[in-house]
N, C-alpha and C positions, 0 to 999 in steps of 0.2 A: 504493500500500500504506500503510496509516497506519504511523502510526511514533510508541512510546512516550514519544520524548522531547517529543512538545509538547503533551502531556494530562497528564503524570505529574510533578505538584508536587516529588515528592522529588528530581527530577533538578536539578542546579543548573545552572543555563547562561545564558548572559548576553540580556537582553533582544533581544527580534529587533529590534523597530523599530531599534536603535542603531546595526546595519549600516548603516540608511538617512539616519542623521542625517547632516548635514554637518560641523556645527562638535563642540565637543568643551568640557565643561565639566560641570555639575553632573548624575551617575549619578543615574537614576532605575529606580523598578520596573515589573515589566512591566506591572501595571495601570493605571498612569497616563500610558503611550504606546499601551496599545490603544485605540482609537477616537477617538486624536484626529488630525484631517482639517487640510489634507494633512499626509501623511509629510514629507515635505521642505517646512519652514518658509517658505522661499525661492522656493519656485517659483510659478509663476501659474498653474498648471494645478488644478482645482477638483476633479478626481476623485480619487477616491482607490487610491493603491496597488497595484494586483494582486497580494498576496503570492502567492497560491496558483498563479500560473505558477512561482513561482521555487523552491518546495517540493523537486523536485527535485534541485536544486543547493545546497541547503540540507543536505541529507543529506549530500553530500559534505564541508559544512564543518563538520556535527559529529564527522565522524570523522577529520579533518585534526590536523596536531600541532599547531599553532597554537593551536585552538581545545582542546586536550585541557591542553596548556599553561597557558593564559590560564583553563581549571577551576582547574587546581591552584592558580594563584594567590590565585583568588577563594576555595576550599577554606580556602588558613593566614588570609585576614583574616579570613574567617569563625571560623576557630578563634579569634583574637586577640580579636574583639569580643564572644564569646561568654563569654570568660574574665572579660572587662571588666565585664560585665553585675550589676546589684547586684541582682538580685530569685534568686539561687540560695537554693534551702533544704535545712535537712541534713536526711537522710534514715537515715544509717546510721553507725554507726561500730564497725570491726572490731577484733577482741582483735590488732590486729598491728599497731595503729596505723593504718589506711589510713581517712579521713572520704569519705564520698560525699553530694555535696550534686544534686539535679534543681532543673530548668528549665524549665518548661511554655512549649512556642508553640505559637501556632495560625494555619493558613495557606490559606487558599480553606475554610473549613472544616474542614480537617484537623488532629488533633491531633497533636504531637509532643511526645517527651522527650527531654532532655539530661541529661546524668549524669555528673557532672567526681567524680574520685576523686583525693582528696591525699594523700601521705604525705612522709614525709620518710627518706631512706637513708643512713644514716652510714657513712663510710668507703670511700664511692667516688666518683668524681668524674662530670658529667653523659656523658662521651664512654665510660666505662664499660658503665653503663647501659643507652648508648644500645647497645651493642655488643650484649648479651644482648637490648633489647626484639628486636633484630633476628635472633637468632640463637633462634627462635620455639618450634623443636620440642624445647628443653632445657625450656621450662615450661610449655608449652602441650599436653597428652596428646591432647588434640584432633585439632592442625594433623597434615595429611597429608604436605601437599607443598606448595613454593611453586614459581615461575620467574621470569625476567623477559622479556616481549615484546617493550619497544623502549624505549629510553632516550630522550626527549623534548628534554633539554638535560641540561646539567649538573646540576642539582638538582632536577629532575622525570624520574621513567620508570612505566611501566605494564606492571605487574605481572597475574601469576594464583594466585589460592592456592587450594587444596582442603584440607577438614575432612571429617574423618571422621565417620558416623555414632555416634549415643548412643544410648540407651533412651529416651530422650524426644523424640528429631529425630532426621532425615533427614540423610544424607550432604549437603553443599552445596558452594557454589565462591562467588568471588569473582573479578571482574578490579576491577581498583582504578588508579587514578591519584595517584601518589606524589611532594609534593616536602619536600624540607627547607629549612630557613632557619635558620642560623648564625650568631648576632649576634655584636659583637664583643666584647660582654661574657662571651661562653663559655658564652651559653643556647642551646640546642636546641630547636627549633620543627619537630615531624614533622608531616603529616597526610593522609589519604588519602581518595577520594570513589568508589561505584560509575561504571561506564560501561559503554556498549555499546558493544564493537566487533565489525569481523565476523571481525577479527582471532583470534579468538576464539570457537568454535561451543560450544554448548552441549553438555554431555556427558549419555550418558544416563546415568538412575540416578543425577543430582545434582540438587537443586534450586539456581536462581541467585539469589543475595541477593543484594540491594539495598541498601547503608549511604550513607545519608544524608554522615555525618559522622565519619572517627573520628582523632584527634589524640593528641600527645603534648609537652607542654614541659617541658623538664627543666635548672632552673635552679641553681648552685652559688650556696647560702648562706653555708657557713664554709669557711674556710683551715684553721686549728687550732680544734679536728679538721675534718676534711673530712666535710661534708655538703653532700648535694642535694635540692633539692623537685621530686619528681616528679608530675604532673600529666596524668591522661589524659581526654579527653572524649570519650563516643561518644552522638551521636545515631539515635534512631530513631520509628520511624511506629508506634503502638499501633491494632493492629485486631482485639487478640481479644474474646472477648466480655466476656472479666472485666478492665477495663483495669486495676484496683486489684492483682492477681493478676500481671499481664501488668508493669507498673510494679516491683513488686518482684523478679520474677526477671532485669529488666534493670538493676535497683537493684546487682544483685550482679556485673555484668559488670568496671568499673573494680578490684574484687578484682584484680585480675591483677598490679598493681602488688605486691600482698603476694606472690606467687609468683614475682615475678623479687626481689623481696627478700630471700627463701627461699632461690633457685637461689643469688644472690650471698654471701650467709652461710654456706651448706653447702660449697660450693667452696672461701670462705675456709678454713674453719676446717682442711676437708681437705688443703688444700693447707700450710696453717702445721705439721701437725705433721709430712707429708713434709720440708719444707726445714729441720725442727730435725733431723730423723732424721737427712739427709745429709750438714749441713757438721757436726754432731757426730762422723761416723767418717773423716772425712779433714784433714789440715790446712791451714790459708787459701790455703797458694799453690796446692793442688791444686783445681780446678774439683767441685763435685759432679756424679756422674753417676747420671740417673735407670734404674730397673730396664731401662727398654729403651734405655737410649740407646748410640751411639759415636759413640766420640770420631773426627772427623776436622781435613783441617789447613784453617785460613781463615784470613783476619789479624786476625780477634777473636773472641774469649769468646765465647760466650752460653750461660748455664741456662736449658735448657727441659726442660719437663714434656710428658710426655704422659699427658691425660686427657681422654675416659675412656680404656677396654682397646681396643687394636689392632683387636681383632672389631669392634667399634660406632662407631670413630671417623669410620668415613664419616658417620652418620646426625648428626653435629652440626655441619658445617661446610656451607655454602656460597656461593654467587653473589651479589654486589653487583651493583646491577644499574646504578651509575655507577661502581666501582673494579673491577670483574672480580672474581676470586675471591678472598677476605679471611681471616685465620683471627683466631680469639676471639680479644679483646685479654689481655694478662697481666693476672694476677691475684692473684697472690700476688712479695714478693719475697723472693729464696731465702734472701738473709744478715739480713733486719731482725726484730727480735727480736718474742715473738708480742704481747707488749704494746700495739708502736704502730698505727697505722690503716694499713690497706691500700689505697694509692692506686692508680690505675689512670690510665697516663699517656699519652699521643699518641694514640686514636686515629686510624683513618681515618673520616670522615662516613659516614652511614646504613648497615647492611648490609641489606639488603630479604629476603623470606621466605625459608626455608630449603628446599633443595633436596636428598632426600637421595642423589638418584644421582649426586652429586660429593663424591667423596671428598677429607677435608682433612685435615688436622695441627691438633690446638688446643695453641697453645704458651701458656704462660703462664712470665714475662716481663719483672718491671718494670725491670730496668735490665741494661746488660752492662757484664761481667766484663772488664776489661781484661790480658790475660797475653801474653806476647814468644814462649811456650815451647811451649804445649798449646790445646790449643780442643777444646771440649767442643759438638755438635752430637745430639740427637735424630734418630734412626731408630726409628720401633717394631717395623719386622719384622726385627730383629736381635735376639737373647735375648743376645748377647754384645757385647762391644766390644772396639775395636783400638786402639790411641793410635801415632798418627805422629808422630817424631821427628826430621821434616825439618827446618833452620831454617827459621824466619821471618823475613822483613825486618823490624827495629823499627819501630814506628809514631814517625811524626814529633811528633807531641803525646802527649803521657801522661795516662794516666788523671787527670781532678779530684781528688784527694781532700777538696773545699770544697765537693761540690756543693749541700747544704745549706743552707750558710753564704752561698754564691751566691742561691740562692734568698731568703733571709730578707731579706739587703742589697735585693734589687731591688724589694720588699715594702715596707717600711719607708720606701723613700725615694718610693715612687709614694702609697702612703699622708700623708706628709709632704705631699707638691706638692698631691694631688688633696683634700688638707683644706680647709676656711675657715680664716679666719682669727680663729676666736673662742678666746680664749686666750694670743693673737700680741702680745707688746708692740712698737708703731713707736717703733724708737731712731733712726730718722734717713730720710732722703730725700736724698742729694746722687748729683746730675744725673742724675735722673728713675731712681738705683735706690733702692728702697724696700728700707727691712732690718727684721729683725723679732727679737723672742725671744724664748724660752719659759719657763722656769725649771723644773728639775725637782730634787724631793728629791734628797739623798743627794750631789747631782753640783756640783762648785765651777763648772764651766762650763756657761753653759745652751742648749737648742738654736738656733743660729743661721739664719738663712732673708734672705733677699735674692732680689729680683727686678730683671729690666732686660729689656725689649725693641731687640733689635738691628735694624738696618735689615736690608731685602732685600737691601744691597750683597752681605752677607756668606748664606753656606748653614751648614746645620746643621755638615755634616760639615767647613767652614772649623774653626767655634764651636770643633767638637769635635777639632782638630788643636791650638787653641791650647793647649786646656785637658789634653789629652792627651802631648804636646810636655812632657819634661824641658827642654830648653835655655831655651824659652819661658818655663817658668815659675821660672826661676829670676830675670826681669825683671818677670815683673808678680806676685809671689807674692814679699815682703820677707822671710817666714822660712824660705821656702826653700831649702836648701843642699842637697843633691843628692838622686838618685835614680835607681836603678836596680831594671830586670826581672829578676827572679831565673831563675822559668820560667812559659811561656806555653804554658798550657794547651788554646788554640784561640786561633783569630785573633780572638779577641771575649772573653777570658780571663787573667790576668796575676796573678801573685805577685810581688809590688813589692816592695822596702824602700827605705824613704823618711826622708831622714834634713834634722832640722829645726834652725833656727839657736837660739843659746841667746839666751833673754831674761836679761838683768842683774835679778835675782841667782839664776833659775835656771839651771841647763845646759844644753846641747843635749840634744831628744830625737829616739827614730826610733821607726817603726811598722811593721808586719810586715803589708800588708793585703794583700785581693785584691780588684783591680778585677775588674769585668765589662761589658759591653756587650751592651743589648738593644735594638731597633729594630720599631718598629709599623709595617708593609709598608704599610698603611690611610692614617694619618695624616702616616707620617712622622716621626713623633717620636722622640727616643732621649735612654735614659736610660742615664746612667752612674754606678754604684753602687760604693765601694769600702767594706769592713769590715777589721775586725783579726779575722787568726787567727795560731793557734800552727802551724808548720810546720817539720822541723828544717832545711831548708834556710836557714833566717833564725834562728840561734840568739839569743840576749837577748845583747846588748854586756855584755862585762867593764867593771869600776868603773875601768878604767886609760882607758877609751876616750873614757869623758866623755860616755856616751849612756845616758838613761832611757828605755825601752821604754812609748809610751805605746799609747792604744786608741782607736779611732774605731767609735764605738757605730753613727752615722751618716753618711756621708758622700758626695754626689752631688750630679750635674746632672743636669734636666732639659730638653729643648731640645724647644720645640714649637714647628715652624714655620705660618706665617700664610700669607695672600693679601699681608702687605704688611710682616711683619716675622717674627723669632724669638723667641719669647717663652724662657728662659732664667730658671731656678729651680736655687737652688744652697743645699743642706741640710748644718751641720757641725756633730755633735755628738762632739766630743771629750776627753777624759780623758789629763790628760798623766802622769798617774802619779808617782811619787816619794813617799818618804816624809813630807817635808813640804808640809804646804797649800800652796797657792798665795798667792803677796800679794793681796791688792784692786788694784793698780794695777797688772798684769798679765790679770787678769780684766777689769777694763774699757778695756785695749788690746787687749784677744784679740777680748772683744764686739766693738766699736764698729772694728777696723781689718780681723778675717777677712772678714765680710760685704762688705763696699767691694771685695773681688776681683772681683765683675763690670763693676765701673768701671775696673777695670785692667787687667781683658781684653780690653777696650771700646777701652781706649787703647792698648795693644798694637796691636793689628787697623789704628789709623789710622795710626800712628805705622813700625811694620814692616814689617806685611803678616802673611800667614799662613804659616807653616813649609809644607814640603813634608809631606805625609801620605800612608800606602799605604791604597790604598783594596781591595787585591786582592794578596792574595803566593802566587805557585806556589810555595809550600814553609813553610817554617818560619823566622821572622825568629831571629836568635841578637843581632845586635847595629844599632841603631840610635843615634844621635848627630846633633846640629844644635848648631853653634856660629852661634848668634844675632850676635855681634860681625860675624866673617865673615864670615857666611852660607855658610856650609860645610857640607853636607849627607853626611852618608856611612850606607852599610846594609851589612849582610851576612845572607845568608839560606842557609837548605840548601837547594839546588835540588828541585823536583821535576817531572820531565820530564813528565809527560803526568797526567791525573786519575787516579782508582783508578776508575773505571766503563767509561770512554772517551776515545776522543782526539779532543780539538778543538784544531779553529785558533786558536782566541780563550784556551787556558791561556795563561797570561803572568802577570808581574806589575805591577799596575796602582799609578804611581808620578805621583800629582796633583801639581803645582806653580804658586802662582800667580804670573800676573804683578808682583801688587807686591812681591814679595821680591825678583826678578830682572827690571829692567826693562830693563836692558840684554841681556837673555838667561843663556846658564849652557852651561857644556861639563860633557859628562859621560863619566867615564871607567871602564871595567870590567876586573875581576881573575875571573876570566881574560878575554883577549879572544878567543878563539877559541870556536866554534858558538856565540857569544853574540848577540844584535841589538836593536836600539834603535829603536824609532819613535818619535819625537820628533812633539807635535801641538804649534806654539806654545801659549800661552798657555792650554793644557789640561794638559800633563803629559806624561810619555811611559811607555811599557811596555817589557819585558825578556822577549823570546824564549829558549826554550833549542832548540836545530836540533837537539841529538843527544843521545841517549841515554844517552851515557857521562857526561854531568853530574849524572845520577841521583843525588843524596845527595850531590853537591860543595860546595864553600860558592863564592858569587859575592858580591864585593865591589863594589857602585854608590858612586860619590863623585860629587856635583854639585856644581862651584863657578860662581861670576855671574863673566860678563863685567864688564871694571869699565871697557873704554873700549870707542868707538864712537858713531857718528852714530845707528846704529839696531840694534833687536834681531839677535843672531848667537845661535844653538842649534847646538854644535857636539857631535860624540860619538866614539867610539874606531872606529875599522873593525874588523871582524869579519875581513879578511886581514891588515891591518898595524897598525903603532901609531901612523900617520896620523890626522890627525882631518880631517874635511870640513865643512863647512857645510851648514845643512839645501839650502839651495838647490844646492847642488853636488849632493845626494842626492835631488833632485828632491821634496824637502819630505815625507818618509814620512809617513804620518797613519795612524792608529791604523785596523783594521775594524770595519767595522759592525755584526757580527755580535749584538752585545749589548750596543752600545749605549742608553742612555737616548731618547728621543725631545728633550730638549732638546741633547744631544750630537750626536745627527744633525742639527738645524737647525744648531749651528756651525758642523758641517763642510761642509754642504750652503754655507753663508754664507761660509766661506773660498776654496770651490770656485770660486762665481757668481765671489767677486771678482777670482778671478784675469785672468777671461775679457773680452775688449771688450762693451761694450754692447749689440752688433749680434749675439752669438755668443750671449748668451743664451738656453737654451728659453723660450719661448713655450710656455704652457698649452697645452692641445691641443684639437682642434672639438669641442664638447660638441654634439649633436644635439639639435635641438625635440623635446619628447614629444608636443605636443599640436599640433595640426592646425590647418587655415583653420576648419573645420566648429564646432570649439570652442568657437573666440571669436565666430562666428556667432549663437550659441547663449548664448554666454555672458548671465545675468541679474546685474544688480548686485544690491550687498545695500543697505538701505532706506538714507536718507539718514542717520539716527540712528547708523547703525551703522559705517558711513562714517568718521564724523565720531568715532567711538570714543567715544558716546557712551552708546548701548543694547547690549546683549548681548542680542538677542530670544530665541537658545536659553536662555540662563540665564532671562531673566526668564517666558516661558511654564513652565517648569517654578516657578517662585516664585508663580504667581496663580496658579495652574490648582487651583480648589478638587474637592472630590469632591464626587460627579452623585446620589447618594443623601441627601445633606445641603442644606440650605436654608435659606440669608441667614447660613451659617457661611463668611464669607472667609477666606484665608490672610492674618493681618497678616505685614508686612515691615518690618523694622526698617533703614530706606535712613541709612545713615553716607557722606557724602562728608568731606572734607578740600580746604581752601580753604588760600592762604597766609597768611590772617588767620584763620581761624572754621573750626569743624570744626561740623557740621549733623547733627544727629539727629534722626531723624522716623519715627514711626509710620502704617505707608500700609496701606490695603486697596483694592484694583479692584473696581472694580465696570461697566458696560457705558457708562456715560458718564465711564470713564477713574478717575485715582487718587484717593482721598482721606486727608485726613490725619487721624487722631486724633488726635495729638500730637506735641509737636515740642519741642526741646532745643539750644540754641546755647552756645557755648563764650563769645558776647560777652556772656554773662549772668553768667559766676562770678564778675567781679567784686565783684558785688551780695552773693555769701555768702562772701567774702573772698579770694577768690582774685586777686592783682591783675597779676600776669606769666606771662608763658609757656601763655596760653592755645593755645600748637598743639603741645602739647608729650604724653609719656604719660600724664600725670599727668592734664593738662585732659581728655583723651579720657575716660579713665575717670568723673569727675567728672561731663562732659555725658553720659554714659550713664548716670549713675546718678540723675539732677537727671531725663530722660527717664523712666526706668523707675517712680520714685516719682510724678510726675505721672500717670503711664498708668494705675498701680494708685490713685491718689486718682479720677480720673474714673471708672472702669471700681467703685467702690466696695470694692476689696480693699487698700487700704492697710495697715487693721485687724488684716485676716489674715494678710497674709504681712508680717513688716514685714522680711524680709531677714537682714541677719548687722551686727548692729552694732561688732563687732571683728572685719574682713578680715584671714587671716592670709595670704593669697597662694592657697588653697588650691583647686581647682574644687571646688564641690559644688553638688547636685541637687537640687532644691525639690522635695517632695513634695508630694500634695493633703493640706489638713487635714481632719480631719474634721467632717463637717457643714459643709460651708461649697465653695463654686464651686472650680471648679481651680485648678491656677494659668495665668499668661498666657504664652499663647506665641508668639512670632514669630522669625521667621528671617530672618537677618542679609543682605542685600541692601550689596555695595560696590560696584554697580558693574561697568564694564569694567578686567580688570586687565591 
């Protein structure tokens, strides 16, 4: 039976020869693997191919995930390079802001258009956006119905959508293959491509369309205020008779962006003067409740709206076809006044077409309400509401009231790190940390910055014990004189006050800040950001006390770990306030001695070791302490027996210790001893079990003190029957479970395990079995001597000469760069049937001659010998004249155009080699 996918251009699909290739290297099109003899490079056999037995089994693997998969992939790079593309032109631009620029291609003779439409949306963020493009039949009068058929992996599924009939078309459908792509800069890359499957029969009384291409990128531009550039590209095949006619009414398609612009602005605006309505008739401790909603009892808040009316709310939600069923993200929030921008925050990734025989809820949503007393929840088929006045259990943390203020510190200080440094005065260098500063109006002190790379000895989260550790820093930080948590807002949140030593002849000052803590799951990195705010929990010191109330505009570390160290960035902009200026020789000990604290946390680290740190607390820490003198560790926390979702084995609290604070070991002892338990791992740290229930909201007290004598390490702890202590070996060495652990934590323990065991008692790997047979290696042909020797890439290089069968004494030049350990070798080569020649050629032992007299193998030479090449090539070839290049490089790629009147320009492809 023929079959449309391999006559019909618009289908995208990956070259067939490539199934048959062997090796694996530079992607080519399918026109320049059809006919060339044999398919497999390698082999000695002179005929060619049989594809058309395999036709067949061919069908099967266009309709397999794999292959439906590996579309979608090719589908966003396609998107990606198409956006890249510098030959768009503008076509349109709408009273709504939205510009629409085309794209002519042409392919076996077919024409195509692309049609990329910009705008730009103020006031919501890209995951917003994306919420609505997916939530289709709010702007789309069109869409009928969407599904989803099978979910392919994680970020690819295959989808059905139907559109309704117009006055001008035909009812139609669509199956589509769907994936997204998430950067980590917080862009959205959607895109979707026709397919057949048989998954899928065609329905009568539809017609089935064929979309080439259609995409969505949607990138956040500003912070204050918040904007996005939204981005949609859809391609298609022009075959009516008036292509000019036919061009313009899909000129108008990318519009849609103005219509979800529309939806999102009407909603806003609807929504703002609902939530002035509400919290103006009730007072703040009272929850607003909307016309349908009641109240019932949960352990927190939430304002939600319901819109639209109860009748219609099914037809606007449904089916993600990688998160299950999803509802509209919030949209409005209830308490912020109507002035500011309406942010739109978490969503979940893509929601795919909309379904309307699944009924949803759209809540809208942007933050919740934290209350001890009431909880306000949406019902819409209740016209009334009840309020339950059960107690509640208090929540262990409290609502932020900095959430703000949180956010702007974490801004500022990655802003600060991820700047250059132009601007940046160097005041010093000692032992390899570099300090920096800024000077700004208005302010006696200026911004301070220092950098230092720590070894691998040390981990982030050590770094981040040191610097986080009162006791500690009251050793390697001279003006530091105490400090304490006030209250902690989440295990990654903290209102401090921090009280600082006096300089002669000003006084001591303190500061009222709040730390926070954010971590990049990706990279790894974590930044620690503290600011001053007003709180009444830290009222301003009386004049009897001897303290000025100062501000820290900026202040933070950044810790990015490497393959081979930590790189550590530490920002301090501070205001110490008081009525009188400051002296000058106060300000240049504040410069030249703050910044030097990564050298003293530096020294710290060798000198002590690292404090103990919680890396994980079942509950709510109240009181921590480390006396650095003695090494005397002690915690208190509010227990909390089991999670608020479920109970695992692995709640505990996670208490790291390294070995170089306690190298003789450490006993540890607990208030209460009873249902308490300890698993002690050496030289990892131990955990704190609760066995029973009745410690629910108890406070438990951990004290760890070092052994201080001893031939070798002792880990001793409190028994859980009596007030004996054991040894870890008495207790047969408890070690932590595996359950969620790290993978380099499982090699520990796997590595403490082996050791315990004799030599002879060790597992043995186990029989891995031959795949491949006697007949194989029978069979087996080698590859040519050249390649052998990892000299030639013959897959690469047949695709490098292989010129086109229509063209004549037009070679491909190859522009061949090796690297020597003296001479880097530049040459201009074409093939021809008696093997290679050269045009020209470029050696790096030539620069000398135009002043170059060192470091000829270095970036710099390379470029040079490419460039000493390129203008030779164009001297022979007689276009010197006309291209003469770019005489001030700023770093930048760009694209040489033909000039007018005058030959092309040259072009060759870059040839390294085997890599």
């Amino acid at each position: 039976m023929h079959n449309r996918k391999y006559d019909d251009p618009s289908f995208l699909r990956v070259a067939k020869s490539n199934y048959y290739d062997r090796d694996s290297g530079i992607a080519t099109t399918e026109t320049e693997d059809e006919g060339a003899a044999p398919t497999c490079i390698f082999s000695d056999d002179d005929e060619f191919y049989k594809r058309t037995e395999r036709m067949p089994s061919m069908t099967a693997v266009f309709h397999s995930q794999g292959y439906l998969a590996n579309l979608a992939d090719q589908t966003i790079l396609s998107l990606k390079d198409f956006i890249q593309d510098k030959d768009w032109k503008k076509v349109l631009k709408h009273k709504s802001g939205t510009t629409v620029y085309m794209l002519q291609k042409q392919n076996k003779g077919e024409k195509s258009a692309l049609f990329r439409g910009e705008a730009v949306i103020e006031g919501f963020t890209p995951q917003s956006i994306f919420y609505v493009i997916g939530m289709r039949k709010l702007w789309d009068e069109q869409f009928e119905e969407g599904k989803l058929i099978e979910n392919l992996n994680d970020s690819t599924s295959l989808t059905y959508e139907s559109y309704k009939s117009t006055s001008t078309s035909k009812a139609y459908d669509v199956t589509l293959v769907e994936k997204i792509d998430c950067l980590a800069n917080g862009e959205i890359i959607f895109a979707c491509t026709s397919v057949d499957t048989p998954k899928v029969p065609k329905v009568s009384g539809k017609n089935r369309h064929q979309i080439k291409l259609q995409g969505w990128v949607l990138k956040q531009i500003s912070k204050y205020p918040v904007a996005t550039k939204v981005t949609y590209v859809t391609q298609e095949s022009i075959k009516g008779w008036i292509p000019g006619l036919t061009k313009k009414s899909l000129a108008r398609k990318p519009l849609v962006i103005a219509a979800i612009d529309g939806y999102l602005q009407r909603k806003a605006d609807r929504l703002k003067v609902q939530g002035q309505g509400t919290i103006n008739q009730q007072h703040i401790s009272d929850l607003s409740i909307p016309k349908h909603a009641t109240p019932t009892q949960t352990s927190q808040s939430t304002l939600t709206l319901s819109v639209p009316s109860p009748q219609t709310s099914s037809e606007y939600l449904q089916p993600s076809p990688t998160l299950g069923k999803v509802a509209l993200p919030p949209l409005f929030k209830g308490h912020r006044r109507p002035s500011e921008h309406i942010v739109l925050s978490n969503p979940p990734p893509r929601i795919s077409s909309l379904s309307s025989s699944t009924p949803k809820q759209v809540k809208f949503a942007d933050d919740i309400f934290q209350s001890n007393n009431s909880v306000v929840k949406t019902e819409p088929t209740q016209p009334t509401h009840k309020v339950n006045n059960n107690p509640v259990r208090p929540r262990l943390y409290p609502a932020s009231p900095h959430r703000s203020s949180r956010k702007r510190s974490l801004e500022v200080l990655k802003d600060y790190v991820e700047s250059n440094l132009d601007g940046w005065k160097q005041i010093g260098d000692e032992s390899d940390t570099k300090m920096y500063i800024k000077t700004i109006p208005d302010s006696a002190l200026p911004i301070m910055r220092s950098y230092y790379e720590f070894s691998d000895k040390w981990t982030v989260e050590q770094i981040c014990s040191v610097i986080q550790c009162f006791g500690a820093r009251k050793i390697w930080d001279e003006y530091f004189e105490d400090g304490q948590v006030i209250e902690r807002y989440s295990q990654k949140e903290y209102l401090i006050h921090i009280k600082m030593k006096s300089l002669f002849p000003i006084q001591s000052r303190d500061f009222s800040i709040l730390t926070s803590i954010e971590s990049n799951i990706s990279t790894g990195a974590v930044y620690i950001a503290s600011t001053s705010v007003e709180d009444g929990l830290i009222p301003p010191a009386l004049e009897k006390e001897q303290h000025t109330r100062g501000t820290y505009s900026a202040y933070g570390w950044a810790l990015v770990p490497t393959s081979t160290s930590v790189q550590v960035t530490f920002i301090a902009h501070m205001h110490l306030g008081g009525k009188t200026p400051l002296p000058s020789s106060i300000i240049r000990r504040l410069t030249t001695q703050v910044p030097s604290c990564l050298e003293k946390v530096k020294q710290y680290l060798e000198n002590v070791g690292c404090p103990p740190y919680i890396r994980r607390v079942a509950g709510k820490i109240t009181v921590e302490h480390f006396d650095t003198e003695n090494k005397l560790y002690s915690m208190t926390y509010i227990a909390k027996h089991a999670p608020s979702r479920q109970s695992h084995s692995s709640w505990c609290t996670d208490l790291r210790i390294h070995a170089s604070i306690y190298p003789l070991g450490y006993h540890v002892e607990t208030q209460p001893q009873e249902n308490v338990r300890v698993a002690i791992k050496p030289g990892v740290g131990l955990r704190i079990y609760t066995e029973s229930d009745i410690l629910e909201g108890k406070h438990i007290h951990i004290t760890v003190s070092p052994v201080l004598q001893g031939s070798e390490a002792q880990y001793t702890c409190s028994s859980t029957n009596n007030s004996q202590t054991k040894t870890v070996k008495e207790e047969q060495e408890q070690v932590f479970p595996l359950e969620k652990e790290t993978p380099q934590e499982i090699e520990e323990v796997v590595h403490i395990e082996q050791d315990k065991k004799p030599y002879n008692e060790i597992e043995e790997p186990p029989f891995v079995k031959q795949q491949k047979n006697k007949a194989y290696f029978k069979r087996y042909q080698v590859k040519y001597r050249r390649r052998r020797e990892g000299k030639t890439d013959y897959y690469a290089r047949k695709r490098l000469v292989v010129q086109a069968k229509n063209k004549y004494n037009s070679p491909k030049y190859r522009m061949v760069v090796r690297f020597t350990n003296k001479d880097i070798i530049c040459q201009i080569v074409y093939a021809k049937l008696q093997g290679d020649f050269v045009l020209s050629a470029a050696y790096a032992h030539e620069l000398p001659r135009y002043g170059i007299k060192g470091g000829l193998t270095n970036w710099a030479a390379a470029y040079a010998t490419g460039l000493l090449l390129a203008r030779r090539t164009l001297t022979k070839l007689g276009l010197a004249d006309k291209y003469e290049g770019f005489a001030e490089p700023d770093g930048t790629v760009q694209m040489i155009e033909a000039a007018e009147g005058a030959p092309r320009p040259f072009k060759a492809f870059l040839d390294v080699g085997c890599l």
